[in-house]
C-alpha positions, 0 to 999 in steps of 0.5 A: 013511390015518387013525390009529385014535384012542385014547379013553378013558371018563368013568369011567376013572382019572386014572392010566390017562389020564396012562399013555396019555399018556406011552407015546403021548406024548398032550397030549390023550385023547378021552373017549367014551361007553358008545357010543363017541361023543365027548363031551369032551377031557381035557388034561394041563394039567386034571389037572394043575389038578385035582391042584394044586387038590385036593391041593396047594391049602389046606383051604377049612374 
């Protein structure tokens, strides 16, 4: 027997993906189309990246 996988859009909210995370304890959510044909993997790690880099990292001005 198959699991059903939990997926989510490109457009979804990064705090949607973290929550999905912690209440399946998920290191990875798949993000799917409109038609809901996969089109990439979102980590843990790369939210983490992106916030470290878009909110703890120095101004580039």
């Amino acid at each position: 027997m198959t699991s059903r996988v939990t997926t989510l859009k490109a457009d979804a909210k990064i705090a949607h993906a973290l929550h999905l995370m912690s209440i399946h304890k998920f290191r990875h959510v798949m993000i799917v189309d409109d038609e809901g044909k996969p089109t990439g993997a979102l980590s843990f790690r790369a939210i983490v990246r992106y916030i470290e880099e878009s909110f703890l990292s120095p101004s580039k001005n």
